[in-house]
PDB file of N, CA, C and O in Angstrom:
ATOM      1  N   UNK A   1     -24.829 -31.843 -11.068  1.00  0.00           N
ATOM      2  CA  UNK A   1     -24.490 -31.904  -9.658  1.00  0.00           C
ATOM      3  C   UNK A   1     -23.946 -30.550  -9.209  1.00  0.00           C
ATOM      4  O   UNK A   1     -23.235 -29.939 -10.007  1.00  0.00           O
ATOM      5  N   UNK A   2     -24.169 -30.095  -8.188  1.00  0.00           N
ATOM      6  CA  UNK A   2     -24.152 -28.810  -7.966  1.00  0.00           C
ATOM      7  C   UNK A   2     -23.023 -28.646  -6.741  1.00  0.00           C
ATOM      8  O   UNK A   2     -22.800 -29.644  -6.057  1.00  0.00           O
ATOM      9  N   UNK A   3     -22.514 -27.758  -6.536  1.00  0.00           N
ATOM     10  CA  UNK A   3     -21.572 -27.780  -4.924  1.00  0.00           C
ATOM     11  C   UNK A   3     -22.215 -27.048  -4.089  1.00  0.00           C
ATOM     12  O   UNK A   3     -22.831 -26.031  -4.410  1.00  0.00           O
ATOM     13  N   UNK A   4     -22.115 -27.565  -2.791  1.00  0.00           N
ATOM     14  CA  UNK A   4     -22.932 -27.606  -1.699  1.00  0.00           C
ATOM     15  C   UNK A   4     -22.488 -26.453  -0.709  1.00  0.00           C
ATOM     16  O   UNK A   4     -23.106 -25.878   0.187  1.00  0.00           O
ATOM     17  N   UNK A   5     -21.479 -26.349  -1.083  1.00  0.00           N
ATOM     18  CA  UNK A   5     -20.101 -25.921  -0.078  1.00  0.00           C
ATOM     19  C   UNK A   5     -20.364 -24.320  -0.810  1.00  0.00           C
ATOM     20  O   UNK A   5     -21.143 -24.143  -1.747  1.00  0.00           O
ATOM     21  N   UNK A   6     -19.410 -23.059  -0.060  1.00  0.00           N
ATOM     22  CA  UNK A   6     -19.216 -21.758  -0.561  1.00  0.00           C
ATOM     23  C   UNK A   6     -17.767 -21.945  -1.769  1.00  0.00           C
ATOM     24  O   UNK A   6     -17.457 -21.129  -2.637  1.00  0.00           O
ATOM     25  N   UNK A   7     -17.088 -23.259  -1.467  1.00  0.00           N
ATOM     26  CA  UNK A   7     -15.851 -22.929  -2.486  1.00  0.00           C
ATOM     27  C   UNK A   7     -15.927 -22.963  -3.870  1.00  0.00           C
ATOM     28  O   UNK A   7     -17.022 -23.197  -4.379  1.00  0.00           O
ATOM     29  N   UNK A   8     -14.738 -22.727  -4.722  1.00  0.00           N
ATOM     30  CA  UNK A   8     -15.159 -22.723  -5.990  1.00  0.00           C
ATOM     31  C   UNK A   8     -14.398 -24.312  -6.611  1.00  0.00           C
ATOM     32  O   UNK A   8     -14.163 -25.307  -5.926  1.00  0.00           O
ATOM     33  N   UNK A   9     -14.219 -24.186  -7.633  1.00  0.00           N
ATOM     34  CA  UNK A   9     -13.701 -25.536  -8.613  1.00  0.00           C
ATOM     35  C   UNK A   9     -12.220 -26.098  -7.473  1.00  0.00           C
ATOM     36  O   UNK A   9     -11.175 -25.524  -7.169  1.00  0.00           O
ATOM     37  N   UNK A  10     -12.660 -27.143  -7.187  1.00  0.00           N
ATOM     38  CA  UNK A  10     -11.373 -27.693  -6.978  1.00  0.00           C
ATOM     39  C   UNK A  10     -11.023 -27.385  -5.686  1.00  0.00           C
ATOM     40  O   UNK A  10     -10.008 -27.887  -5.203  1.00  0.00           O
ATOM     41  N   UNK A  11     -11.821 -26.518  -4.962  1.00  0.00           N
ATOM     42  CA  UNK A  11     -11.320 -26.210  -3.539  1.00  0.00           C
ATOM     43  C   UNK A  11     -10.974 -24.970  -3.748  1.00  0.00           C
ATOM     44  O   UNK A  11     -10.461 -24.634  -2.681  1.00  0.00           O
ATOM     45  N   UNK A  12     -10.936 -24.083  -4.460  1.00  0.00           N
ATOM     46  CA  UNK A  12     -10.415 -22.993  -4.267  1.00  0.00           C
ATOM     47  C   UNK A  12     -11.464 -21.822  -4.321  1.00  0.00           C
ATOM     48  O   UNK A  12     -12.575 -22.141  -4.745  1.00  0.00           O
ATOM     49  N   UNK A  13     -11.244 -20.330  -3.899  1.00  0.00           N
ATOM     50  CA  UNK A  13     -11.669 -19.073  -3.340  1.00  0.00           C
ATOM     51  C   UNK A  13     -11.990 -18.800  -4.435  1.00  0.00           C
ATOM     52  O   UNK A  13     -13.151 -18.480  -4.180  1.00  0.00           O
ATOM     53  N   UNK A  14     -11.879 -18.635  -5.696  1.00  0.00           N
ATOM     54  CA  UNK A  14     -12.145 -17.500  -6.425  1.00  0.00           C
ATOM     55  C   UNK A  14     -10.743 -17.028  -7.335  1.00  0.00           C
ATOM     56  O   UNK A  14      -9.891 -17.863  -7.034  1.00  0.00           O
ATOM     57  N   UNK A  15     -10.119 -15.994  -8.365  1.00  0.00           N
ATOM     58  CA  UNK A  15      -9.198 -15.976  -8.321  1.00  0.00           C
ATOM     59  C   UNK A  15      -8.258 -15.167  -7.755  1.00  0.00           C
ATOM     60  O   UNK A  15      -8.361 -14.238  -6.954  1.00  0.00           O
ATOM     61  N   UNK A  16      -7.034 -15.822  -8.468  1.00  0.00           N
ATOM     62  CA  UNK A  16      -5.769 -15.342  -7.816  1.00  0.00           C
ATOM     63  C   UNK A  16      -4.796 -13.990  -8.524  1.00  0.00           C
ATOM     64  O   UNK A  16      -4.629 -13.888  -9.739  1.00  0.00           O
ATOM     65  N   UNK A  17      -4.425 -13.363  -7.872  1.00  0.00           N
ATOM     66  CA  UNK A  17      -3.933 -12.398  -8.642  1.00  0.00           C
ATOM     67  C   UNK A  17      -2.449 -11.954  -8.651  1.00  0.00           C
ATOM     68  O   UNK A  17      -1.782 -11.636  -7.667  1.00  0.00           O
ATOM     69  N   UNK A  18      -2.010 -11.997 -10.096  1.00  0.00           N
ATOM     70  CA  UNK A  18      -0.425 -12.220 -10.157  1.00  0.00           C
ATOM     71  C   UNK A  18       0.411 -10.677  -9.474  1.00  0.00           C
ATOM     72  O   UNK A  18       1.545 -10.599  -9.001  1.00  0.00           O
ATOM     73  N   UNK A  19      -0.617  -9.591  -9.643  1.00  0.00           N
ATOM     74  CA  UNK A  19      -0.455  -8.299  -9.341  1.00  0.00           C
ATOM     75  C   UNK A  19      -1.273  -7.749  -8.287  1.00  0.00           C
ATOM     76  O   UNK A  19      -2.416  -8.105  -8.001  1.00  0.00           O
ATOM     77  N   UNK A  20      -0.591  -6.858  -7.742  1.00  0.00           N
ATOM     78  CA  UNK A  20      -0.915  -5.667  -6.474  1.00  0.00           C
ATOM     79  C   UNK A  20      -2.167  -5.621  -6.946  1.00  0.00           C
ATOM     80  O   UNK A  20      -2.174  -6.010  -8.114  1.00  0.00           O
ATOM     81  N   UNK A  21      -3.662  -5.195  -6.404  1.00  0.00           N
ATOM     82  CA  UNK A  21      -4.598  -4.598  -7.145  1.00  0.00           C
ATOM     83  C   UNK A  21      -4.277  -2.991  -6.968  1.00  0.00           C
ATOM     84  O   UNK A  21      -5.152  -2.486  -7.671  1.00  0.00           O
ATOM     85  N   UNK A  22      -3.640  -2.102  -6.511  1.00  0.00           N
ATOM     86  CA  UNK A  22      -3.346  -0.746  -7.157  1.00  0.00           C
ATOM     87  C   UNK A  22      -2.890  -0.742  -8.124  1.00  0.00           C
ATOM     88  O   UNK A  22      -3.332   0.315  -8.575  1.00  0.00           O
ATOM     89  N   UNK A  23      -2.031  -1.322  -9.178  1.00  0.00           N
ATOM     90  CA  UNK A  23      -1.062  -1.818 -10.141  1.00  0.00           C
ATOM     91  C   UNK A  23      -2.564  -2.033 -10.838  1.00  0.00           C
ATOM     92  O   UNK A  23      -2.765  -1.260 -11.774  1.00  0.00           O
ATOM     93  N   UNK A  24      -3.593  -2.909 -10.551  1.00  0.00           N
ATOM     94  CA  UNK A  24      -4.567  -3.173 -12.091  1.00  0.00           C
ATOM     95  C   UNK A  24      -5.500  -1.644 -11.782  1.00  0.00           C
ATOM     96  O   UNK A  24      -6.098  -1.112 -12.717  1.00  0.00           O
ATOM     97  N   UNK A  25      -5.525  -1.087 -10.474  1.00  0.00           N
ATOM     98  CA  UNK A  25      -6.391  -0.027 -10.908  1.00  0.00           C
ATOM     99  C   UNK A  25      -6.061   0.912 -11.308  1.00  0.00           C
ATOM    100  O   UNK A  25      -6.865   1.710 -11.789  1.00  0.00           O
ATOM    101  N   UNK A  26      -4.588   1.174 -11.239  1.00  0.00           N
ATOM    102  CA  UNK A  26      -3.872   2.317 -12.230  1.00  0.00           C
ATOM    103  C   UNK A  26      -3.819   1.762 -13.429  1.00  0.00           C
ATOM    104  O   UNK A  26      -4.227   2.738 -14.058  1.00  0.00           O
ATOM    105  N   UNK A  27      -3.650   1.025 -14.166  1.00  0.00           N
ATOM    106  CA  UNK A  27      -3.552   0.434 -15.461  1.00  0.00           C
ATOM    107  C   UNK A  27      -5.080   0.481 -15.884  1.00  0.00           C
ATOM    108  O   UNK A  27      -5.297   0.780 -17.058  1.00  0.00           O
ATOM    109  N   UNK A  28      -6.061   0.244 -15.139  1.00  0.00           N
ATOM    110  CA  UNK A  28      -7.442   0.461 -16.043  1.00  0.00           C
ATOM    111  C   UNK A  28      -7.560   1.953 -15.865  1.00  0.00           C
ATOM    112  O   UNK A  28      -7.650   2.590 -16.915  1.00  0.00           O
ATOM    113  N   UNK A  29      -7.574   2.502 -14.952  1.00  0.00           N
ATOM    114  CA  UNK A  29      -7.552   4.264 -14.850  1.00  0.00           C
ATOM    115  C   UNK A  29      -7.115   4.753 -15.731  1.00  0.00           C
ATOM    116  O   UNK A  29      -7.723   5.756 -16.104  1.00  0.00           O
ATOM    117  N   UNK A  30      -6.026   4.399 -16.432  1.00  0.00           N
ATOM    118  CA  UNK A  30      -5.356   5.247 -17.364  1.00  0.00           C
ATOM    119  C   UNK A  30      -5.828   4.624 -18.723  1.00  0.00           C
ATOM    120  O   UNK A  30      -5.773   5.119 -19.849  1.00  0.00           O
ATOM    121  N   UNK A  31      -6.252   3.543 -18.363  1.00  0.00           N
ATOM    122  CA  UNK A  31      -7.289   3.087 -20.167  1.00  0.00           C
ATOM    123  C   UNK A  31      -8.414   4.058 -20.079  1.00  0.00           C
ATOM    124  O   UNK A  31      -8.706   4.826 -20.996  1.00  0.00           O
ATOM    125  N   UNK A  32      -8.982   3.998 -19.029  1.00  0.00           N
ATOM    126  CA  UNK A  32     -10.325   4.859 -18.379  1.00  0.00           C
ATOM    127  C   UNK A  32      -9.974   6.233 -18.996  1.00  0.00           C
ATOM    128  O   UNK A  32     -10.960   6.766 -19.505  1.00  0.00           O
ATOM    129  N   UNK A  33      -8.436   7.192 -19.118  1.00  0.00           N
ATOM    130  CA  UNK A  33      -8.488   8.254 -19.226  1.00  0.00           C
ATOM    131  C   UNK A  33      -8.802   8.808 -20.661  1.00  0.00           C
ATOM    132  O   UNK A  33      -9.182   9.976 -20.746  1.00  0.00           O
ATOM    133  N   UNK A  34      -8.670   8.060 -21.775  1.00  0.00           N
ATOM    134  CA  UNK A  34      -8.833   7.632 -22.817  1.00  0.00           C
ATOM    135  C   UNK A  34      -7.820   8.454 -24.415  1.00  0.00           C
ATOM    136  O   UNK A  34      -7.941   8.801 -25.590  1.00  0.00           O
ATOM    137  N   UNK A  35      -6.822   8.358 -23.210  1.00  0.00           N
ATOM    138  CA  UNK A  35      -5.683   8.918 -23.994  1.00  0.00           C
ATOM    139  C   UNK A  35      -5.242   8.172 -25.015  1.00  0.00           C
ATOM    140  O   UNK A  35      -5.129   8.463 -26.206  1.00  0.00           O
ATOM    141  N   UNK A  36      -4.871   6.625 -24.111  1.00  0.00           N
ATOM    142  CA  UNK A  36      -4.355   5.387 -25.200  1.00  0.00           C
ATOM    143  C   UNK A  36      -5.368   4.585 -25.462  1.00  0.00           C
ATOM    144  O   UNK A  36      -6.487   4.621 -24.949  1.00  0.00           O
ATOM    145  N   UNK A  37      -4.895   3.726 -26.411  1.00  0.00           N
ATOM    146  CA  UNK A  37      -5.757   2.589 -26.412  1.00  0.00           C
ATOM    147  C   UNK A  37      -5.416   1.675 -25.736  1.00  0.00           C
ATOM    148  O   UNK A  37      -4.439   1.909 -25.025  1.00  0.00           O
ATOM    149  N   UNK A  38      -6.075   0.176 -25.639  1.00  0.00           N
ATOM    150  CA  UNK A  38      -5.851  -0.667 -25.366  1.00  0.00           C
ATOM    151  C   UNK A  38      -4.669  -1.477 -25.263  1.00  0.00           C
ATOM    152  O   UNK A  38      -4.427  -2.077 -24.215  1.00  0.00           O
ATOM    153  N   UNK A  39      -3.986  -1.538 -26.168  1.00  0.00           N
ATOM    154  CA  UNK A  39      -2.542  -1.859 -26.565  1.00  0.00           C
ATOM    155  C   UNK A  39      -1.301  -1.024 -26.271  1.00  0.00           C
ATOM    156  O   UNK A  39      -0.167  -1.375 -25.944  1.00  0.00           O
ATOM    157  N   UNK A  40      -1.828   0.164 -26.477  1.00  0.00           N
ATOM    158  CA  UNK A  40      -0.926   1.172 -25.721  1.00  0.00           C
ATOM    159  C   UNK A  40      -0.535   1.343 -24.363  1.00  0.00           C
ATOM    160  O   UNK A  40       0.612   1.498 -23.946  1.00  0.00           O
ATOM    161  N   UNK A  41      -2.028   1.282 -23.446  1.00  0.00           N
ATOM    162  CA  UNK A  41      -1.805   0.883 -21.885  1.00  0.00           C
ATOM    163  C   UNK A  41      -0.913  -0.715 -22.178  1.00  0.00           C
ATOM    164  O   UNK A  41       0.277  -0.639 -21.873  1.00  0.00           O
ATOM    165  N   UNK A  42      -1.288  -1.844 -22.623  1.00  0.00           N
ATOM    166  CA  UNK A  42      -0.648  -2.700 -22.331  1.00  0.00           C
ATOM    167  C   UNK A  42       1.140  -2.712 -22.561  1.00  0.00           C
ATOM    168  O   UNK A  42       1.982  -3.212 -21.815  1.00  0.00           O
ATOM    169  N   UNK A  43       1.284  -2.187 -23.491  1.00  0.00           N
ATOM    170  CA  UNK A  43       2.948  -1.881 -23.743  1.00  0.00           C
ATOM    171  C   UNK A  43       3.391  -1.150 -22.903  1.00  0.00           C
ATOM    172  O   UNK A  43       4.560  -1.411 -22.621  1.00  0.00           O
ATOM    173  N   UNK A  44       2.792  -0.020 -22.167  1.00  0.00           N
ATOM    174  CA  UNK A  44       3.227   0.837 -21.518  1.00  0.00           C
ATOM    175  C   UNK A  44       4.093   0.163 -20.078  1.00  0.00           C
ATOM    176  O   UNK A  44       5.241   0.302 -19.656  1.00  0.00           O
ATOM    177  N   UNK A  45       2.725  -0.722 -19.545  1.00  0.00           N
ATOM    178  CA  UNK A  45       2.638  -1.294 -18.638  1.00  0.00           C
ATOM    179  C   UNK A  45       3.462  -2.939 -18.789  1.00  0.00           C
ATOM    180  O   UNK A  45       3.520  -3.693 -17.818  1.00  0.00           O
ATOM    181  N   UNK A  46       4.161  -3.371 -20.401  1.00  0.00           N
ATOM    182  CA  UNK A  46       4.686  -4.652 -20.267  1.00  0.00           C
ATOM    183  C   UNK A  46       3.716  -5.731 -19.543  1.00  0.00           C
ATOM    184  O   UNK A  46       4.065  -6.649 -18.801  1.00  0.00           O
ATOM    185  N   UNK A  47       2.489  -5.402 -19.927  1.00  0.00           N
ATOM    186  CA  UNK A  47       1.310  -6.662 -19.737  1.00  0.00           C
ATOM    187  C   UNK A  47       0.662  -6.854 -20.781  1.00  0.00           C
ATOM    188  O   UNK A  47       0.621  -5.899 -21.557  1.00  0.00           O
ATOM    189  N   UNK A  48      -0.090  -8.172 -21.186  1.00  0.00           N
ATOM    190  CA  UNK A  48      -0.959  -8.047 -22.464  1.00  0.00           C
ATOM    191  C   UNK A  48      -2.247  -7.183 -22.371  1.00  0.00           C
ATOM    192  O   UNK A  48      -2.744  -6.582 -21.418  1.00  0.00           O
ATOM    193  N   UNK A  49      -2.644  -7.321 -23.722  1.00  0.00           N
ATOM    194  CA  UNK A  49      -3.758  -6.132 -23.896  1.00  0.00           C
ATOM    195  C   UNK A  49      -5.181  -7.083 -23.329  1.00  0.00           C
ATOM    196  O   UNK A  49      -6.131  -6.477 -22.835  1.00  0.00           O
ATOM    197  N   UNK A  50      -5.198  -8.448 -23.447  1.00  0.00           N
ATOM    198  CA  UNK A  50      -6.213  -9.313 -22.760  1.00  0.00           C
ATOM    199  C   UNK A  50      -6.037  -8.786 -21.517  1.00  0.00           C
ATOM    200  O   UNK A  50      -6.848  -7.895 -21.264  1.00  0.00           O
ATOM    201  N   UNK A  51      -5.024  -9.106 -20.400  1.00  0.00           N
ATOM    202  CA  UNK A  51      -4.777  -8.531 -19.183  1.00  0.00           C
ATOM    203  C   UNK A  51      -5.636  -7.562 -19.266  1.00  0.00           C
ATOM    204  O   UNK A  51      -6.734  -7.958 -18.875  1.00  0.00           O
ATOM    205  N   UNK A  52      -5.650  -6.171 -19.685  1.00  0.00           N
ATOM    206  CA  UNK A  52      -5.878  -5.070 -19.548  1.00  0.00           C
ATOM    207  C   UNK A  52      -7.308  -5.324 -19.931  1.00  0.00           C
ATOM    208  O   UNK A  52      -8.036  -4.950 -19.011  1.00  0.00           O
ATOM    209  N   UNK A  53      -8.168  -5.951 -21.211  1.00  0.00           N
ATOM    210  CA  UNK A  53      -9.440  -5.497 -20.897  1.00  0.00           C
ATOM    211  C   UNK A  53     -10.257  -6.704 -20.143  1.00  0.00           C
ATOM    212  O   UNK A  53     -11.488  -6.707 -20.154  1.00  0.00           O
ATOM    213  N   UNK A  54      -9.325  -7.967 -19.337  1.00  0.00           N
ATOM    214  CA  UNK A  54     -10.206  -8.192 -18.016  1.00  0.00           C
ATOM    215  C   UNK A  54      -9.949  -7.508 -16.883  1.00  0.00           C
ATOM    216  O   UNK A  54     -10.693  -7.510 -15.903  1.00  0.00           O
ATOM    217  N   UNK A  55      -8.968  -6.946 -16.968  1.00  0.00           N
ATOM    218  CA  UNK A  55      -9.298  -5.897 -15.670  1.00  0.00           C
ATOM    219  C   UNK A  55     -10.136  -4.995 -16.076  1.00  0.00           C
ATOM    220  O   UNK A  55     -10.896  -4.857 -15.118  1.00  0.00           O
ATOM    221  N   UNK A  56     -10.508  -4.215 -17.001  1.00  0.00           N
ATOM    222  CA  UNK A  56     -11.141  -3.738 -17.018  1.00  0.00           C
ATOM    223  C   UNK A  56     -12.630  -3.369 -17.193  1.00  0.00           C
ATOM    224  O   UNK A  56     -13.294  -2.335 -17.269  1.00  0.00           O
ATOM    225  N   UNK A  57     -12.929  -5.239 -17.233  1.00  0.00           N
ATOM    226  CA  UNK A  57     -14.115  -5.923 -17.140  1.00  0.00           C
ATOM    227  C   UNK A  57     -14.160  -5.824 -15.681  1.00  0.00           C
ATOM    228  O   UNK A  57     -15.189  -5.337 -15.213  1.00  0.00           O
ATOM    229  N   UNK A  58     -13.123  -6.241 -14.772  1.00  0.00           N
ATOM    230  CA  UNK A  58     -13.617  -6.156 -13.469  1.00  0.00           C
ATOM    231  C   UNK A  58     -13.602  -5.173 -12.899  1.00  0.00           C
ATOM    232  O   UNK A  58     -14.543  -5.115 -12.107  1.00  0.00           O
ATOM    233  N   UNK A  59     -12.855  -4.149 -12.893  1.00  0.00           N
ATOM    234  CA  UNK A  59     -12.412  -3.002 -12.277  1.00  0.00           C
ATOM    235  C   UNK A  59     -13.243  -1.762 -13.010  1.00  0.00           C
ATOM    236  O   UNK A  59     -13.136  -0.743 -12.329  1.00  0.00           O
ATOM    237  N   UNK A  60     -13.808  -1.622 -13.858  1.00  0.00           N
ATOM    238  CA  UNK A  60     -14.197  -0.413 -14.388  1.00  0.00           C
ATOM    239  C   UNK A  60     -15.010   0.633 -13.161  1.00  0.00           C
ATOM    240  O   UNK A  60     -14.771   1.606 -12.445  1.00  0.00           O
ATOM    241  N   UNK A  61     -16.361  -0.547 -13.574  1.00  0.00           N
ATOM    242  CA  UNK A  61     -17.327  -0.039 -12.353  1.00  0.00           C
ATOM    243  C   UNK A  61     -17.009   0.331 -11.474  1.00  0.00           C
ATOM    244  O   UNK A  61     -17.253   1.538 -11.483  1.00  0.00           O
ATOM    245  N   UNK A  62     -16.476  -0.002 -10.427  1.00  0.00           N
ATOM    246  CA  UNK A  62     -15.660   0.163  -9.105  1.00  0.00           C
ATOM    247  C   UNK A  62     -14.828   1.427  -9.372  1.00  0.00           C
ATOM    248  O   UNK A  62     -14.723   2.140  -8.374  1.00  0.00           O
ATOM    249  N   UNK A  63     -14.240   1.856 -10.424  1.00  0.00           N
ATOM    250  CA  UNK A  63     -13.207   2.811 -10.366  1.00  0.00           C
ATOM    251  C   UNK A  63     -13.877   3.712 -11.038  1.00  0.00           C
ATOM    252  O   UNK A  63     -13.073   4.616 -11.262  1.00  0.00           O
ATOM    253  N   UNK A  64     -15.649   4.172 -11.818  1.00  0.00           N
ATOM    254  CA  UNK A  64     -16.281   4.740 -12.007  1.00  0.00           C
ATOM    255  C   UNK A  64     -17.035   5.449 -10.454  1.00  0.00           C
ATOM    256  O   UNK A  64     -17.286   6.618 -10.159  1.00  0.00           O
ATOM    257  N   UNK A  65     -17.165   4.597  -9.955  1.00  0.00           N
ATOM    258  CA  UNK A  65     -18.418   4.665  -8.410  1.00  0.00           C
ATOM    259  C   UNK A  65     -17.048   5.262  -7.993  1.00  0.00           C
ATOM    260  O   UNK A  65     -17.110   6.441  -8.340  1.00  0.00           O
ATOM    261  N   UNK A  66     -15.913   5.043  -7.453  1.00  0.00           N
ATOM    262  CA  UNK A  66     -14.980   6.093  -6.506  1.00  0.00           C
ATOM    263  C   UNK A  66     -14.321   7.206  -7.046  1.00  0.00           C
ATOM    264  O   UNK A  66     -13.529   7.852  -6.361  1.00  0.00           O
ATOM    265  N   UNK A  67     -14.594   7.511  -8.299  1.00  0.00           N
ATOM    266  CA  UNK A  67     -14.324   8.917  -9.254  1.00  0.00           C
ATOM    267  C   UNK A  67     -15.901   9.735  -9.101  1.00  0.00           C
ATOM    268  O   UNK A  67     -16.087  10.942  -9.255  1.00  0.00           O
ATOM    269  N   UNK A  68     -16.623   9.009  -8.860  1.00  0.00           N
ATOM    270  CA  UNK A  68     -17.882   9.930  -8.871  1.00  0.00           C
ATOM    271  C   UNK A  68     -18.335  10.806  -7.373  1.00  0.00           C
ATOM    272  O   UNK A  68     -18.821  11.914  -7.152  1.00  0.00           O
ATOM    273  N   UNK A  69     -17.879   9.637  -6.513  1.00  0.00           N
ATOM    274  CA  UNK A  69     -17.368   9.974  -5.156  1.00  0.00           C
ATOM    275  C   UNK A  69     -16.892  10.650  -4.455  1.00  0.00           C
ATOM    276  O   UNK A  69     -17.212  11.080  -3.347  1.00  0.00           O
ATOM    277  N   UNK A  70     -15.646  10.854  -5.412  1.00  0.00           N
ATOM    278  CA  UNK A  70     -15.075  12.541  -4.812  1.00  0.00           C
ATOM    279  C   UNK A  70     -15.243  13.859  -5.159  1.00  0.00           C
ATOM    280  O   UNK A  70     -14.690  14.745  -4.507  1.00  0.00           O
TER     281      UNK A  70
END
């Protein structure tokens, strides 16, 4: 059975986000810079290292295309 409607599970948009999105695009930027690793941005930042590589599942691209940009 399929939904008919634009919403997602349960009535809701899509997700929600516990943080600013400047806050996840500086935190993948600086994974991006490839100084630290993974775990390192996350300690830095007092978030987990999962946190860090779904943002950076979502955010990469996007913060590749506006570095190429300028």
């Amino acid at each position: 059975m399929q939904n008919s409607n634009n919403q997602g599970r349960k009535g809701r948009l899509g997700p929600q986000f516990q943080y600013e999105q400047s806050f996840m695009d500086k935190v993948v930027a600086d994974y991006m810079a490839g100084d630290q690793s993974m775990s390192q941005v996350a300690a830095r930042y007092r978030i987990t290292k999962t946190q860090v590589a779904y943002w950076y599942s979502l955010f990469s691209s996007e913060l590749r295309q506006t570095t190429l940009e300028k």
